[in-house]
C-alpha positions in Angstrom: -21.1 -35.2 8.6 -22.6 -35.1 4.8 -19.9 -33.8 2.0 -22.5 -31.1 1.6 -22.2 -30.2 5.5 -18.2 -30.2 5.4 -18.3 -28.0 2.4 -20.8 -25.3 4.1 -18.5 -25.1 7.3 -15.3 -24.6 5.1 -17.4 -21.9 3.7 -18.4 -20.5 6.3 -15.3 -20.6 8.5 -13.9 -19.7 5.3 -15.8 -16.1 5.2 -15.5 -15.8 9.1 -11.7 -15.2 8.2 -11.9 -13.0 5.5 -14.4 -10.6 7.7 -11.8 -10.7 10.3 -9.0 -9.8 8.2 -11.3 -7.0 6.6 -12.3 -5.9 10.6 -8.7 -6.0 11.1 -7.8 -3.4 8.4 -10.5 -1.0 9.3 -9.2 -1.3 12.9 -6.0 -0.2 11.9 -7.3 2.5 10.2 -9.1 4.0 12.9 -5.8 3.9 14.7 -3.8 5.7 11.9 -6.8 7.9 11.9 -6.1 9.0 15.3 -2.5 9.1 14.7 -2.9 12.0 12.1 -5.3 13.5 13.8 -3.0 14.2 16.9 -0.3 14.8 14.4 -2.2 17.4 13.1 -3.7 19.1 16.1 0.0 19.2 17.6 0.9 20.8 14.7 -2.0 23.2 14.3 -1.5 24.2 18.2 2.7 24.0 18.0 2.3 21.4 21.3 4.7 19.0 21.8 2.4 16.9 24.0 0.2 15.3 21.6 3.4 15.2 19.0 5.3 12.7 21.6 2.3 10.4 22.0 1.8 9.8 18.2 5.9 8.9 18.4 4.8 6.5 21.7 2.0 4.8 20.0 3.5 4.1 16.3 4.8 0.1 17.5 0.9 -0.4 17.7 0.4 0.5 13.9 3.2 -1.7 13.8 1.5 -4.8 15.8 -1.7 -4.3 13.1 0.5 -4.6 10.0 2.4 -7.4 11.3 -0.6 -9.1 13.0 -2.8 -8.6 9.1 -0.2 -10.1 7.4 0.2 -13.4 9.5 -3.5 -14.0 8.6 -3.0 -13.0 5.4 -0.2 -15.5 4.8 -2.3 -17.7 6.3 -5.4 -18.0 4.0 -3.4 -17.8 1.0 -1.1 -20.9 2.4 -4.3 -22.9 4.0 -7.4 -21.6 1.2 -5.6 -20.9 -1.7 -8.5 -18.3 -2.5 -9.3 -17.7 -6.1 -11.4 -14.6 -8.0 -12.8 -12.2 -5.6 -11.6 -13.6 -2.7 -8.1 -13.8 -3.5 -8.6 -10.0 -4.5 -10.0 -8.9 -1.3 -6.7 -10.8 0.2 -4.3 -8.7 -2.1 -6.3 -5.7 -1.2 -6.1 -6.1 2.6 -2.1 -6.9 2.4 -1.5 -4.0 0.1 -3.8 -1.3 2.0 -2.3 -2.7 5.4 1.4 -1.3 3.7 0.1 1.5 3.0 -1.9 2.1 6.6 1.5 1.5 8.2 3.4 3.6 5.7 1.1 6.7 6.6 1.6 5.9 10.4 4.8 6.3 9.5 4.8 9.9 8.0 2.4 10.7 10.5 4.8 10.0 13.0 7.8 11.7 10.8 5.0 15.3 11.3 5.3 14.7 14.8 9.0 14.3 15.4 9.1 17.8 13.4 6.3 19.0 15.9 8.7 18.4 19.2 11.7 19.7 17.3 10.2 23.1 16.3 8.0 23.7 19.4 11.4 25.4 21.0 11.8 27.1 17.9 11.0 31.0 17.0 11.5 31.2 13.3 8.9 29.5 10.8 6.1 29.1 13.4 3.6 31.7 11.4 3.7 28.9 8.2 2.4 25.9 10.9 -1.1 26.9 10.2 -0.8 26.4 6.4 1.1 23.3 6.8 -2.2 22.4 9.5 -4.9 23.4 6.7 -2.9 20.7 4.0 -2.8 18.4 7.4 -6.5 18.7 7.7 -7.2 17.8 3.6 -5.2 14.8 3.9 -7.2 13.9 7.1 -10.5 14.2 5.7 -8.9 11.9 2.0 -7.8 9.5 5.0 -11.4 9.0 6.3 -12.8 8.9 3.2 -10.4 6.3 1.8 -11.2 4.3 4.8 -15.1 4.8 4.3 -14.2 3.8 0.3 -12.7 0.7 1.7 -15.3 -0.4 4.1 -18.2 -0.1 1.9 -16.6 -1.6 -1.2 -17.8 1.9 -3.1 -15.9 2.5 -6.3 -17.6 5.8 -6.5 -16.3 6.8 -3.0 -12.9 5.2 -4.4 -12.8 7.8 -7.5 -13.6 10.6 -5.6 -10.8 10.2 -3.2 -8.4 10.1 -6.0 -9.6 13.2 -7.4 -9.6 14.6 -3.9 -5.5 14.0 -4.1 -5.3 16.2 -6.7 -6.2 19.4 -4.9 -3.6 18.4 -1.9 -0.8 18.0 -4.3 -2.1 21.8 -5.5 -1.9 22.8 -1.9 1.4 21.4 -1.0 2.8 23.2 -4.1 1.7 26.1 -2.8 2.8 25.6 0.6 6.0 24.6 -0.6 6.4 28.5 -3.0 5.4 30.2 0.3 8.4 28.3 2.0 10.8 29.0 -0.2 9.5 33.2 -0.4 10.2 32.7 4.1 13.5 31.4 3.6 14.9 33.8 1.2 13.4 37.1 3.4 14.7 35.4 6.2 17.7 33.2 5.7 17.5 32.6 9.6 14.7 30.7 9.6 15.9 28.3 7.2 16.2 25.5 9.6 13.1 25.7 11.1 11.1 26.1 7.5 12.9 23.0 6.0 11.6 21.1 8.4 8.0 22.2 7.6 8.9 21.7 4.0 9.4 17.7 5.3 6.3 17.7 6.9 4.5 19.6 4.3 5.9 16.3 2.2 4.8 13.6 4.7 1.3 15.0 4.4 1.5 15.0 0.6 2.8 10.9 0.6 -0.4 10.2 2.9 -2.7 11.9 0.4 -0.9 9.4 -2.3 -1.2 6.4 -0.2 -5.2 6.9 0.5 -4.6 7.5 -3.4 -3.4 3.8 -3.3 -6.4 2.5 -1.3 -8.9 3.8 -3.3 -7.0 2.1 -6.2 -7.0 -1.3 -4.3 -11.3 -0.6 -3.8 -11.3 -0.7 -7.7 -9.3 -3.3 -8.4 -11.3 -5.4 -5.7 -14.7 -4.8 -7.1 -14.0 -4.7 -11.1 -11.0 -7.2 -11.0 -8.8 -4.5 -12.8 -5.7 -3.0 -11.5 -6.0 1.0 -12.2 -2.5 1.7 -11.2 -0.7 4.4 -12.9 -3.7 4.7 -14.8 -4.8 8.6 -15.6 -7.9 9.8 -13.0 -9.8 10.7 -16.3 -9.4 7.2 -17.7 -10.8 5.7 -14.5 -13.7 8.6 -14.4 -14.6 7.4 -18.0 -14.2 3.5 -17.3 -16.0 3.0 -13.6 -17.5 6.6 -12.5 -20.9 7.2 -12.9 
């Protein structure tokens, strides 16, 4: 086989690998997609049922996150990637942590699901605690969608998406404190809403994070702690 040959298949095995470690992530995120979204619905319908199969299925979030960064490791060790490439890897390793980290608080909403389901006090505020649910859902798909199509745009509005959750959960969290003081029974009950109101308000920030990663993969610039009107004025259109 020519030089030329040899370098063509080390390309193109080369961006076989990358495609499957970008397959990969979006795989995941269809999983943690589904995690929240049972989350959610078992805390919209105050069902224990679908709350203890998010708990069951977390070690597969798990299995991703481990199995993405094996391959990860991998290319950098073997391809030692540089410019875009290496970016893309840095981007999958870093929105794989944050996929896992969201599986994580979705499974923290659903341990507070099977806990309050035999609960009388605080059940009237699941509903609002649902509605921020639902937000964060929809920033989740959209991060995703950011992600798979490489779209800054997409990317920019997610972040500004986050900042209407964060209003949300600020309001949910006044309207738990107003519960607890007329009712200093149900103070139990509502603190754990106030943890699962805050799980839902760290996945907004993490899908935050991803559409950061979406930037920093197609402009080369880390936008990290960087002000949502400074990256409006920089890459929106």
């Amino acid at each position: 086989m020519e030089t030329s040959d040899l370098k063509h298949h080390y390309s193109q095995q080369f961006n076989a690998e990358l495609e499957e470690i970008r397959s990969r992530v979006l795989a995941m995120g269809g999983l943690v997609e589904r995690q929240l979204e049972l989350a959610i619905s078992a805390l919209n319908k105050g069902e224990s049922e679908a709350a203890e199969e998010v708990v069951s299925n977390d070690y597969q979030v798990n299995a991703y996150d481990v199995d993405i960064d094996e391959r990860c490791t991998q290319i950098l060790a073997l391809r030692q990637p540089t410019a875009s490439d290496l970016r893309l890897v840095l981007a999958v390793i870093k929105t794989t942590a944050d996929l896992e980290r969201i599986g994580d608080e979705a499974k923290r909403v659903a341990r507070m699901v099977i806990r309050a389901s035999s609960g009388e006090h605080g059940r009237n505020l699941f509903g609002q605690i649902a509605h921020l649910g639902s937000k964060v859902q929809q920033m989740l798909h959209r991060a995703l969608d950011a992600f798979a199509r490489m779209d800054v745009d997409a990317a920019i509005d997610v972040a500004h998406e986050d900042v209407q959750v964060d209003r949300e959960y600020e309001s949910a969290m006044r309207q738990s404190m107003t519960y607890m003081m007329e009712d200093p029974r149900s103070i139990p009950s509502v603190l754990d809403l106030i943890w699962a109101a805050r799980a839902l308000e760290r996945i907004g920030d993490r899908c935050c994070n991803i559409s950061e990663y979406v930037i920093y993969f197609v402009k080369g610039k880390d936008v990290r702690h960087t002000s949502l009107d400074q990256i409006k004025k920089e890459f929106g259109e």
